[in-house]
C-alpha positions as CSV (number, residue, x, y, z in Angstrom):
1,X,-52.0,-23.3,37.0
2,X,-50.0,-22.1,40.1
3,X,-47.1,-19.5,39.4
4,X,-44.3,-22.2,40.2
5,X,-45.5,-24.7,37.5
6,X,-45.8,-21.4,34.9
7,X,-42.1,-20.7,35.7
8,X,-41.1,-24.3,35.6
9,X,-42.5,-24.8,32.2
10,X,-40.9,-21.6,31.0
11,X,-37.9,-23.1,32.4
12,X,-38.1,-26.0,30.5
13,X,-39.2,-23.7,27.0
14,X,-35.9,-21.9,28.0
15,X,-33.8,-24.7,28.4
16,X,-35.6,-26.4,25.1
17,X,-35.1,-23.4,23.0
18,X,-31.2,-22.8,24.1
19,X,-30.1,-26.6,22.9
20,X,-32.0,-26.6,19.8
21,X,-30.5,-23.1,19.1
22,X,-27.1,-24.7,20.1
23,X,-27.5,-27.1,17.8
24,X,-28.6,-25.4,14.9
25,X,-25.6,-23.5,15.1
26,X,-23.2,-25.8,16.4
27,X,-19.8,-24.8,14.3
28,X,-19.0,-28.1,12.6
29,X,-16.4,-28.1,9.4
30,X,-17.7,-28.8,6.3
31,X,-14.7,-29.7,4.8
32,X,-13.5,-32.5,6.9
33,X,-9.9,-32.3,5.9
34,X,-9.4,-28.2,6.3
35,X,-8.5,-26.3,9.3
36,X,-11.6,-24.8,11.1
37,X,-10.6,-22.7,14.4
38,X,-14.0,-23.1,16.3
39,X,-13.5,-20.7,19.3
40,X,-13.2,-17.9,16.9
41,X,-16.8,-18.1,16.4
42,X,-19.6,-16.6,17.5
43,X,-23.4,-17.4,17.3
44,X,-25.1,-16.2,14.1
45,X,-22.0,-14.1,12.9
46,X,-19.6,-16.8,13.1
47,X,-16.3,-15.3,12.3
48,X,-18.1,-12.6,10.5
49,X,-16.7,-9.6,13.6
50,X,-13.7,-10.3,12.7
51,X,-13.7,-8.4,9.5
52,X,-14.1,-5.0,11.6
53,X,-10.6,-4.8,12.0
54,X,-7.1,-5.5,9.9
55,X,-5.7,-7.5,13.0
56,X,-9.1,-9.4,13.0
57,X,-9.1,-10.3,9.5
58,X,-5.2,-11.6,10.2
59,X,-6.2,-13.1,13.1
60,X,-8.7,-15.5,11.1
61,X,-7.2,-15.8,7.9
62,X,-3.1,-15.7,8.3
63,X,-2.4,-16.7,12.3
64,X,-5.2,-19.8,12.0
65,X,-4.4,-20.7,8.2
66,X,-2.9,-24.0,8.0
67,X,0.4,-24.6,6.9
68,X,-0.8,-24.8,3.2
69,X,-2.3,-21.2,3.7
70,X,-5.9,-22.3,4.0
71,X,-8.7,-22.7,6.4
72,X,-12.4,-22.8,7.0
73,X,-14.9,-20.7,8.8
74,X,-18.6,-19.6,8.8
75,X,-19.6,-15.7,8.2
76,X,-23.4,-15.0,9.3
77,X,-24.2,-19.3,8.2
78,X,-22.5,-18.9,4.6
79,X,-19.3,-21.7,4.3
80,X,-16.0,-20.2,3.4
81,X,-12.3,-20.6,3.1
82,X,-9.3,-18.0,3.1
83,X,-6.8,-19.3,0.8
84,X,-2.9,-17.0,0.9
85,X,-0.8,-19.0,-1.9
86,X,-0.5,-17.5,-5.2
87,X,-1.0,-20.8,-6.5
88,X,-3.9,-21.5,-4.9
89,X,-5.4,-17.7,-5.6
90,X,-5.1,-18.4,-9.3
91,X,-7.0,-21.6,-9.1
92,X,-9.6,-19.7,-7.2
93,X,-9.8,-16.5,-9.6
94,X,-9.6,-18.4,-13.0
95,X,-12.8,-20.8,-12.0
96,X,-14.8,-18.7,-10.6
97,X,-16.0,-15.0,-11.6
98,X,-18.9,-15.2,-9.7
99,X,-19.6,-13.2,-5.9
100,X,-22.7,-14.7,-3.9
101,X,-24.4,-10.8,-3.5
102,X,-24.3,-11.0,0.6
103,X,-27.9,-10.2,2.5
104,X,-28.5,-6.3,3.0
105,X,-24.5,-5.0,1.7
106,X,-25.4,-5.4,-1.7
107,X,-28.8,-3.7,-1.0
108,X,-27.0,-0.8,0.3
109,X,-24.8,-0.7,-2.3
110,X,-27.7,-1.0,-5.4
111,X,-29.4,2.3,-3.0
112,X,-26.1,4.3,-4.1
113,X,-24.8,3.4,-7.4
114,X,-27.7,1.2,-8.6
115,X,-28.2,-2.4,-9.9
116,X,-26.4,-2.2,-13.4
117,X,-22.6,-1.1,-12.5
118,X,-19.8,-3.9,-12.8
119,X,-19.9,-4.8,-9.6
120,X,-23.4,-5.8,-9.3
121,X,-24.1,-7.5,-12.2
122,X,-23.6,-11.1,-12.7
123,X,-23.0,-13.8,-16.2
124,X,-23.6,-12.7,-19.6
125,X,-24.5,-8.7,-18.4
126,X,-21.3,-8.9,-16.6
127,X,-19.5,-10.2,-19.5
128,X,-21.2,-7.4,-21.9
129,X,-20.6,-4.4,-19.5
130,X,-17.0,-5.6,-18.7
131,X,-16.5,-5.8,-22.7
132,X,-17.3,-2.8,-23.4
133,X,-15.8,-0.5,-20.3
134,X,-12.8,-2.1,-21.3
135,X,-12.4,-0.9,-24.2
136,X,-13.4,2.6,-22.9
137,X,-10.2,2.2,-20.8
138,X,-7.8,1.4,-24.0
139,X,-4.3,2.6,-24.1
140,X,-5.4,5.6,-26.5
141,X,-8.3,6.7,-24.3
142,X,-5.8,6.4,-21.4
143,X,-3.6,8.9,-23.1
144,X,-6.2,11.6,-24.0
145,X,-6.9,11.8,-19.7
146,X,-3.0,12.3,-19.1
147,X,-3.2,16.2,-20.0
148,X,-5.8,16.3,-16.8
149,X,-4.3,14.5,-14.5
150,X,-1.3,16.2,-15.1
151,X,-2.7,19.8,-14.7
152,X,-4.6,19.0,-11.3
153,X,-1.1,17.5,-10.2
154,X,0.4,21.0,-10.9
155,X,-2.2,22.8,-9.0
156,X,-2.0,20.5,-6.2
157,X,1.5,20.8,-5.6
158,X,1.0,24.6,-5.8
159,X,-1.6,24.3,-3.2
160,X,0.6,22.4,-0.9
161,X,3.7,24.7,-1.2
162,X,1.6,27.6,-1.1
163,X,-0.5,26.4,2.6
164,X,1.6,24.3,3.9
165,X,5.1,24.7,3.2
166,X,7.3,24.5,6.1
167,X,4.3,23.0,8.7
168,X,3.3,20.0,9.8
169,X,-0.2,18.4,7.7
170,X,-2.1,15.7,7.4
171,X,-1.4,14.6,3.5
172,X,-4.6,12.3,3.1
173,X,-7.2,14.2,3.3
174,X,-6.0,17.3,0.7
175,X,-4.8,14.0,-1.9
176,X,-8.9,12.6,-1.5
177,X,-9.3,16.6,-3.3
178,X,-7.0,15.6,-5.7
179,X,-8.5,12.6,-6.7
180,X,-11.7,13.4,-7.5
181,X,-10.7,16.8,-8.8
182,X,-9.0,14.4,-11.6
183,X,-12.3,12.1,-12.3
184,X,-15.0,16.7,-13.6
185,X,-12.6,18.7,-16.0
186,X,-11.8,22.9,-15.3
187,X,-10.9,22.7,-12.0
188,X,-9.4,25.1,-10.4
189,X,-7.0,25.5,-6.9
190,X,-9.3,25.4,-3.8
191,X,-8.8,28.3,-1.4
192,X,-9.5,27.0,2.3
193,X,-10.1,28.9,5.3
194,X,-8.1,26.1,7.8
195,X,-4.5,25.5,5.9
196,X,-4.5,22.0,8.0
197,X,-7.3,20.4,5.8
198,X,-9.1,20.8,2.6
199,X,-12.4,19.7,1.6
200,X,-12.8,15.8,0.2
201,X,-12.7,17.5,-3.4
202,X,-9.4,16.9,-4.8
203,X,-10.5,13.0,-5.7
204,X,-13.9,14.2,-7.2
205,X,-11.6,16.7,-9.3
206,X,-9.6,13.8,-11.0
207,X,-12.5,12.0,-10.9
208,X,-14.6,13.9,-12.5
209,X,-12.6,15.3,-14.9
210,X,-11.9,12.0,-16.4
211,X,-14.9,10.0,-15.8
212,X,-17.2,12.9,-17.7
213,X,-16.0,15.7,-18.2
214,X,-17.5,18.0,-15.7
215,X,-16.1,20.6,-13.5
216,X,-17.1,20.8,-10.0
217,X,-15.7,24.0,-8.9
218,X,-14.0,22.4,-6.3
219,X,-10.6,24.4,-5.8
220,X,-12.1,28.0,-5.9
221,X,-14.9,27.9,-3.8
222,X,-14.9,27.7,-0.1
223,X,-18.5,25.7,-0.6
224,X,-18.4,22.8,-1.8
225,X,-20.2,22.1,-5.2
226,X,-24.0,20.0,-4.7
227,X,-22.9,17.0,-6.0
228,X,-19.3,17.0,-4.0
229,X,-21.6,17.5,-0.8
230,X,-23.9,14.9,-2.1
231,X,-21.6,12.3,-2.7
232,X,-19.3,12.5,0.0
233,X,-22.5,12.1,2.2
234,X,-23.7,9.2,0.4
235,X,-20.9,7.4,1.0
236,X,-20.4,7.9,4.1
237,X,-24.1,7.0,4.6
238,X,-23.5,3.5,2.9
239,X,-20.4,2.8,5.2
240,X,-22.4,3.8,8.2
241,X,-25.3,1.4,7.0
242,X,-23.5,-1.5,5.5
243,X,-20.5,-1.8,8.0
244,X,-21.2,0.1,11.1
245,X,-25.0,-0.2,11.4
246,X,-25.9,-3.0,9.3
247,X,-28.7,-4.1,11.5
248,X,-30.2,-1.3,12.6
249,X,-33.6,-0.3,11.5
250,X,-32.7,3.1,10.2
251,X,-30.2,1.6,8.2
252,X,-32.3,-1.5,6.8
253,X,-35.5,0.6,6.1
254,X,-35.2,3.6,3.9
255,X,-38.8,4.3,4.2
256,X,-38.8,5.0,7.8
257,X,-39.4,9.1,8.2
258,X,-35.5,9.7,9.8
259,X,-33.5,12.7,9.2
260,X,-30.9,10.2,7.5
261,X,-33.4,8.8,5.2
262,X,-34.7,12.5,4.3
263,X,-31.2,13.4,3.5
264,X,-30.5,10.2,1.8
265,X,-33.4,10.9,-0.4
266,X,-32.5,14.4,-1.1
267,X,-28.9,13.8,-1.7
268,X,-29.5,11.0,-3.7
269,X,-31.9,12.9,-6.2
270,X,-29.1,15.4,-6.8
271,X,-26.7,12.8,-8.0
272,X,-28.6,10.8,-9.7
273,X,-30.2,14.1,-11.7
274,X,-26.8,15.3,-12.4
275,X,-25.3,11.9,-13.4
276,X,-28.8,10.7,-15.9
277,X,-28.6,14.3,-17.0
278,X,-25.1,14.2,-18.1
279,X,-25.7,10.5,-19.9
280,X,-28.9,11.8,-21.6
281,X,-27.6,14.7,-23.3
282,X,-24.4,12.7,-23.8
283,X,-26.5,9.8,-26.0
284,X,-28.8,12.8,-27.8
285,X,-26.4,14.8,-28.4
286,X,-23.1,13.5,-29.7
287,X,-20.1,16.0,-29.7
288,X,-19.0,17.6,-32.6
289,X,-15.6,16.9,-33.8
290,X,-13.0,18.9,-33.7
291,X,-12.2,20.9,-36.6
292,X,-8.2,20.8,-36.8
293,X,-7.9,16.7,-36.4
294,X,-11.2,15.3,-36.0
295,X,-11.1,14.1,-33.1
296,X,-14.3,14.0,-30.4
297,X,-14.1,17.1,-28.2
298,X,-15.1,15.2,-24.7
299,X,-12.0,12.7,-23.6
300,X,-13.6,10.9,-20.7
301,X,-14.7,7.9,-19.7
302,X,-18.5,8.7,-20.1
303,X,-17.6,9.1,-24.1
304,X,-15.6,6.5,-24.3
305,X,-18.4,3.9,-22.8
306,X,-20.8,5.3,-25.7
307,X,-18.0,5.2,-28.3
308,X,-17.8,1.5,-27.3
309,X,-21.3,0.8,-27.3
310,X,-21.9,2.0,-30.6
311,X,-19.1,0.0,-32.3
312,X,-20.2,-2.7,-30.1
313,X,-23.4,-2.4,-32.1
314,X,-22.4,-1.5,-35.4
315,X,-20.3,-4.6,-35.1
316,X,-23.5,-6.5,-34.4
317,X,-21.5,-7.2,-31.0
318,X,-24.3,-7.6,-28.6
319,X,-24.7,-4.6,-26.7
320,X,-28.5,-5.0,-26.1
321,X,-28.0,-4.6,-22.3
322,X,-26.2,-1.5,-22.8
323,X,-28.5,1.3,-21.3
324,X,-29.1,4.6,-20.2
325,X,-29.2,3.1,-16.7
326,X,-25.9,0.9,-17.2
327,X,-24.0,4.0,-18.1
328,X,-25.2,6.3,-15.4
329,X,-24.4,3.1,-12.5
330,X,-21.3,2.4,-14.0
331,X,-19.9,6.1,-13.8
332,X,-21.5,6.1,-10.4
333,X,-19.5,2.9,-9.5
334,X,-16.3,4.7,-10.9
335,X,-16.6,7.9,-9.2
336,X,-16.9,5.2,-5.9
337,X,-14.4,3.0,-6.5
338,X,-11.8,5.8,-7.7
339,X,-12.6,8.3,-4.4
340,X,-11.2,6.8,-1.4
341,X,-8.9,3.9,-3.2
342,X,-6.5,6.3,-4.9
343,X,-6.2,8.9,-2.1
344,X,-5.1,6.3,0.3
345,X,-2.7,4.7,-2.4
346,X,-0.5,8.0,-3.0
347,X,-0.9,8.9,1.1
348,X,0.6,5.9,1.8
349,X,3.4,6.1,-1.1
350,X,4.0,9.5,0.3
351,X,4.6,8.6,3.4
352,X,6.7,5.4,2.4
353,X,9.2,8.1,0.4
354,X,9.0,10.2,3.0
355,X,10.3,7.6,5.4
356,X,12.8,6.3,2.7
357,X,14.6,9.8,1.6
358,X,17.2,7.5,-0.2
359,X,14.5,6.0,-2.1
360,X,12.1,9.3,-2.6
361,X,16.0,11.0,-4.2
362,X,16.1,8.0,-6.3
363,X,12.8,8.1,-7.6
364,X,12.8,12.5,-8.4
365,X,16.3,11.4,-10.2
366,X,14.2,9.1,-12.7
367,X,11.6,11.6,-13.2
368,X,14.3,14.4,-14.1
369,X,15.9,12.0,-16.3
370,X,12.5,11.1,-18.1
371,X,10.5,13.8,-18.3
372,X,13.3,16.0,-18.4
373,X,12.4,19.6,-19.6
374,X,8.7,18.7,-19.8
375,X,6.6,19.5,-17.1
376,X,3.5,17.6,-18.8
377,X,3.6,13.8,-18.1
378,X,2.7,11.9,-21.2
379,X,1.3,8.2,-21.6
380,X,4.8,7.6,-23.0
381,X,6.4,8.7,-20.2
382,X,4.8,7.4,-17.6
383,X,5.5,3.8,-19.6
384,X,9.1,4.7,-18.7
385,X,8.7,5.9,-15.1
386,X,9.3,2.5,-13.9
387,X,11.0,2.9,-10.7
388,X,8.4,5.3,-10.1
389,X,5.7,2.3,-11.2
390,X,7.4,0.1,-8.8
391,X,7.3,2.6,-6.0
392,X,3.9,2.7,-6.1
393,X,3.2,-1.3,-6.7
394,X,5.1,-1.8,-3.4
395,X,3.3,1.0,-1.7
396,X,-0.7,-0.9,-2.8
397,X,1.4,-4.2,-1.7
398,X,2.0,-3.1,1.8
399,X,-1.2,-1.1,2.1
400,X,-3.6,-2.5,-0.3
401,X,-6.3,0.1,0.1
402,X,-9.2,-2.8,-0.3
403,X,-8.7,-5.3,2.3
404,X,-10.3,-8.4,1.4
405,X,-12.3,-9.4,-1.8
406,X,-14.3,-12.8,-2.4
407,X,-15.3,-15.3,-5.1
408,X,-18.3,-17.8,-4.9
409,X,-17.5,-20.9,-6.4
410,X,-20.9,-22.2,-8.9
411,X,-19.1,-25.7,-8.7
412,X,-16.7,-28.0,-6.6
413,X,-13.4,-27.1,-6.7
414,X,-10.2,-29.1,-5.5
415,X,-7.9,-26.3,-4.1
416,X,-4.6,-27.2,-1.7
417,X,-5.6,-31.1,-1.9
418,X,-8.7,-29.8,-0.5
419,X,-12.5,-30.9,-2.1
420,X,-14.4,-27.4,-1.6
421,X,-18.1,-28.0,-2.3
422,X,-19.9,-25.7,-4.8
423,X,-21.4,-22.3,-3.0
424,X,-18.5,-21.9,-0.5
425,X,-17.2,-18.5,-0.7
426,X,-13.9,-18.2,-1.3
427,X,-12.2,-14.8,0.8
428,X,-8.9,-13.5,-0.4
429,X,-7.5,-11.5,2.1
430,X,-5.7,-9.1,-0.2
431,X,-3.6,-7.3,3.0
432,X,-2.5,-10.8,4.7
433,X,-1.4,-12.2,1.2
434,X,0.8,-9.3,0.1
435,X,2.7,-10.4,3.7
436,X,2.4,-14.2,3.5
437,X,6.3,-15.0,2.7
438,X,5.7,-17.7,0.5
439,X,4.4,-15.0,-2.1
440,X,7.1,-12.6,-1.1
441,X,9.7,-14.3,0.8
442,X,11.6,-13.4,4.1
443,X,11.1,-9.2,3.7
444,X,7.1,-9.5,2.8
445,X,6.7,-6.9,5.2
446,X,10.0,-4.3,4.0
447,X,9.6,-1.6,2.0
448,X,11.8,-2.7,-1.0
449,X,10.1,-1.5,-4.3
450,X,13.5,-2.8,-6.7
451,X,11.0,-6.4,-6.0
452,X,8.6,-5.4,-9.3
453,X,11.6,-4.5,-11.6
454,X,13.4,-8.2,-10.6
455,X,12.2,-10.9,-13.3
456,X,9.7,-13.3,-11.5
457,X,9.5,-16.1,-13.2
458,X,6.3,-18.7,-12.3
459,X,2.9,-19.1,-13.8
460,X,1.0,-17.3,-10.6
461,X,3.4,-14.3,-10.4
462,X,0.2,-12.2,-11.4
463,X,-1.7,-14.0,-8.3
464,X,0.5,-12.8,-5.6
465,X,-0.1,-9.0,-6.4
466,X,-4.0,-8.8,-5.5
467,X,-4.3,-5.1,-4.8
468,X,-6.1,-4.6,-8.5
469,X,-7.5,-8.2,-7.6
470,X,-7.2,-11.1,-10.6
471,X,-8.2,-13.1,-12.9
472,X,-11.2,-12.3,-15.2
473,X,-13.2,-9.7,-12.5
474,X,-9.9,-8.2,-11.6
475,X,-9.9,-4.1,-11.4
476,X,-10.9,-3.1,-15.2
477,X,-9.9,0.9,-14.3
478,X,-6.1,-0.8,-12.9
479,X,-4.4,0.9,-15.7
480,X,-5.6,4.5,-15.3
481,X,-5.0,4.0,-12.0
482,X,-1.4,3.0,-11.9
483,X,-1.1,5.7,-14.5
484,X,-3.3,8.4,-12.5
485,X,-0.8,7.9,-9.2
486,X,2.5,7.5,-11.4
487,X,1.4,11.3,-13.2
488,X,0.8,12.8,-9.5
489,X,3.6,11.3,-8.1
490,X,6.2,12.8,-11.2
491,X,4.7,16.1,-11.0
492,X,4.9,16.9,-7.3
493,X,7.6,14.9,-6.4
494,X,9.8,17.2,-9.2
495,X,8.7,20.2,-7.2
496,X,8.1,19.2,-3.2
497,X,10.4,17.5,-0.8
498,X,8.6,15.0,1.6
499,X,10.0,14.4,5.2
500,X,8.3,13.2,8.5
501,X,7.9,14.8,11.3
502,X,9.6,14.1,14.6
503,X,6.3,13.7,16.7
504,X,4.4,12.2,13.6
505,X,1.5,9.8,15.1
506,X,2.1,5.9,14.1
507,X,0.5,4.9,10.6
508,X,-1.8,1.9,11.8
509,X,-4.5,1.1,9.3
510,X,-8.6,1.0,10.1
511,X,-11.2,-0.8,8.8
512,X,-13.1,1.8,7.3
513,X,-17.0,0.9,5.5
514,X,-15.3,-0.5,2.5
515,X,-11.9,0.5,2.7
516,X,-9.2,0.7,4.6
517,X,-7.8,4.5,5.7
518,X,-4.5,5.6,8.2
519,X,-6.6,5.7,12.0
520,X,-4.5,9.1,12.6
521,X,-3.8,10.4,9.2
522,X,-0.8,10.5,7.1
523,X,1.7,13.5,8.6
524,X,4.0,15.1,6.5
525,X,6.6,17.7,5.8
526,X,6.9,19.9,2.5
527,X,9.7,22.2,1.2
528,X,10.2,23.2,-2.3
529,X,12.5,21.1,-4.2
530,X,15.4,23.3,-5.2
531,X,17.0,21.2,-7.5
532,X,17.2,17.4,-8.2
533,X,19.5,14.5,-7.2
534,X,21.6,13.0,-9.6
535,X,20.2,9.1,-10.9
């Protein structure tokens, strides 16, 4: 065969192989009736790129929606829809609990905080574990962490008056110490050879704290502790892998001999050891109570899980799923979820009252009156810190530190006057809907916390505030949260005075692995407060 009629037949293979491949992935709506915006897609990731970016995910989901709030697309062949209306979330959220587990994100995920957290598992071991960490988050557990969270606040503020008083700094990285400082109890003030920055520790300090009692070392030591080093590169590993890399083979194949794989290995050995070592001796040995009221000595999260689980099973409540493994995945998921997700919450809120002084003097004037000659926030207190509450609700509403969460429906659904066919995935753009005005009306996008002290009156009320998410798989750690950034906020507010500076970069939110975080940082001022404004 002469080299003309080789090239014509490749030609023709070529040719062949490009319409059959068009066809296969010709964009066509699946629901005839909803809005599909074709030349957004692209082949094999359909609209799937734009989820890189917060103007991307707007772009797909808000600018294209219909005028219902709804519309269609295709991410990597699955069907979905983006629905905005409150009324149409709720619908959503209260028939499905269910989320389709998407090709190689969840693997990465499992290869961090394992196949038995809340967020992996599915049905009737979703409905056990969610049971039971429930109750380890009850109001009177909630109260025993306050004492923690309160102390960590102290030192924090004494960090930031003592480093950075009268300087410009960039808030969000010293609050991620903070936060997980609050989830390994004992901690103690970091000392930092660079002022400008501290260490991701202050997270893990809260964090750990709470979560199981352990102390990291994190304030005191210019190293960081093992399992700080080890977790802040495992997560920054899975964001590299499931988000920026998702395709590559160093990210799809752990085996392969790469440095990142070596270190993945290593630094996942150390948490994991640390973590099963703290559940084992946890479950064998029981703390002993304490002599003057009784009470258990640990207050964390880890001993309220296995308080749970064995009145869960003295109740005859099944708690057969209830494991070694299960507790270990489900701290893991908390230390996780808590890390990033609170840090950016109080950056952003800081920067919000730093921005508003009117409303930052307003809110130090509640705390005053509250707290008043305390300087420990309570549980009680914090009930009544509900400007402060509101403050913080607004700042999650205009910067929801998740962006965009999803629901897979197991059967049809008729949502907007729309038939949705069972196995569509639902997406809830959790940033576009806390600025959809039909949830929030003509100032969606102003600052205006007074909004969540106003009565709202309506049956999907609850559905327009997705930050915690809804319905029956919303947040299950939303109330230590809420009460975790209300304790911060009353103890350094009451002792530092946020202002911006004139050449502060522009606050722009990124798309970052699982998250969202500020692209330039959050840039502050801090002077002591001398004395407090009048309410």
């Amino acid at each position: 065969m002469s080299s003309p009629q080789v090239a014509a037949i490749a030609a023709v293979g070529v040719a062949t192989a490009v319409f059959l491949l068009r066809r296969l992935l010709q964009v066509k709506p699946f629901i005839p009736s909803l809005k599909m915006s074709v030349h957004l897609h692209r082949i094999f990731f359909g609209a799937g790129e734009l989820f890189n970016s917060v103007e991307g995910l707007g772009r797909i989901t808000f600018d294209e929606a219909d005028d219902n709030g709804m519309c269609q697309f295709y991410v990597l062949g699955a069907r979905c829809i983006s629905v905005l209306k409150a009324e149409h979330i709720r619908t959503v959220v209260l028939a499905s609990n269910f989320r389709q587990r998407v090709p190689l994100f969840d693997e990465y995920v499992d290869a961090i905080v394992g196949t038995k957290s809340l967020v992996q598992v599915m049905g009737h071991e979703w409905k056990l574990h969610r049971k039971l960490i429930s109750r380890a988050f009850g109001w009177q557990n909630l109260a025993s962490m306050a004492p923690a969270m309160g102390s960590i606040a102290h030192e924090f503020a004494s960090h930031l008056l003592a480093t950075q008083a009268s300087s410009k700094f960039d808030v969000f990285p010293m609050l991620k110490l903070a936060t997980l400082d609050i989830i390994g109890t004992n901690c103690n003030p970091v000392s930092h050879s660079n002022p400008q920055t501290m260490p991701c520790i202050s997270a893990i300090l809260f964090l750990g704290a709470t979560a199981f009692g352990a102390s990291f070392g994190a304030i005191q030591h210019t190293t960081n502790h093992p399992v700080v080093e080890a977790f802040t590169f495992l997560l920054d590993d899975m964001n590299r892998r499931a988000i920026d890399e998702p395709l590559h083979p160093s990210s799809m194949f752990y085996w392969l001999p790469t440095a990142a794989n070596r270190m993945h290995r290593q630094q996942t050995a150390i948490l994991r050891r640390t973590i099963d070592d703290l559940v084992a001796s946890r479950l064998h040995n029981p703390p002993a109570n304490d002599d003057s009221q009784g009470k258990k000595t640990h207050h964390d999260l880890l001993q309220y899980m296995v308080d749970a689980a064995a009145a869960a099973a003295h109740n005859e409540d099944a708690s057969g799923g209830v494991t070694p493994q299960s507790f270990a995945d489900n701290l893991l998921t908390f230390l996780f979820a808590g890390y990033d997700t609170t840090s950016i919450a109080l950056a952003y809120t800081l920067h919000l009252l730093a921005a508003h002084p009117q409303v930052q003097d307003k809110v130090v004037a509640e705390i005053e009156a509250v707290l008043g000659a305390d300087t420990a926030p309570t549980c009680d207190t914090v009930s009544r810190l509900t400007f402060c509450a509101a403050v913080v609700t607004e700042s999650v509403r205009l910067f929801p530190p998740v962006l965009v969460t999803m629901r897979s429906l197991e059967a049809d659904l008729h949502v907007g006057g729309h038939h949705v066919p069972k196995g569509t995935n639902v997406m809830l753009p959790i940033y576009w809907i806390h600025r959809y005005e039909e949830n929030w009306g003509a100032d969606a996008t102003a600052f205006r916390p007074e909004r969540h002290l106003d009565e709202i009156h309506g049956k999907d009320k609850a559905f327009r505030m997705m930050a915690f998410s809804a319905g029956p798989r919303n947040c299950v750690g939303m109330r230590f949260a809420m009460m975790e950034a209300v304790i911060v906020l009353a103890v350094v507010l009451r002792r530092c005075r946020f202002s911006l500076p004139t050449d502060a970069p522009p606050v722009r939110p990124v798309v970052a692995g699982l998250v969202q975080k500020p692209e330039h940082g959050i840039w502050l001022h801090v002077q002591p407060r001398e004395s407090a404004p009048a309410l």
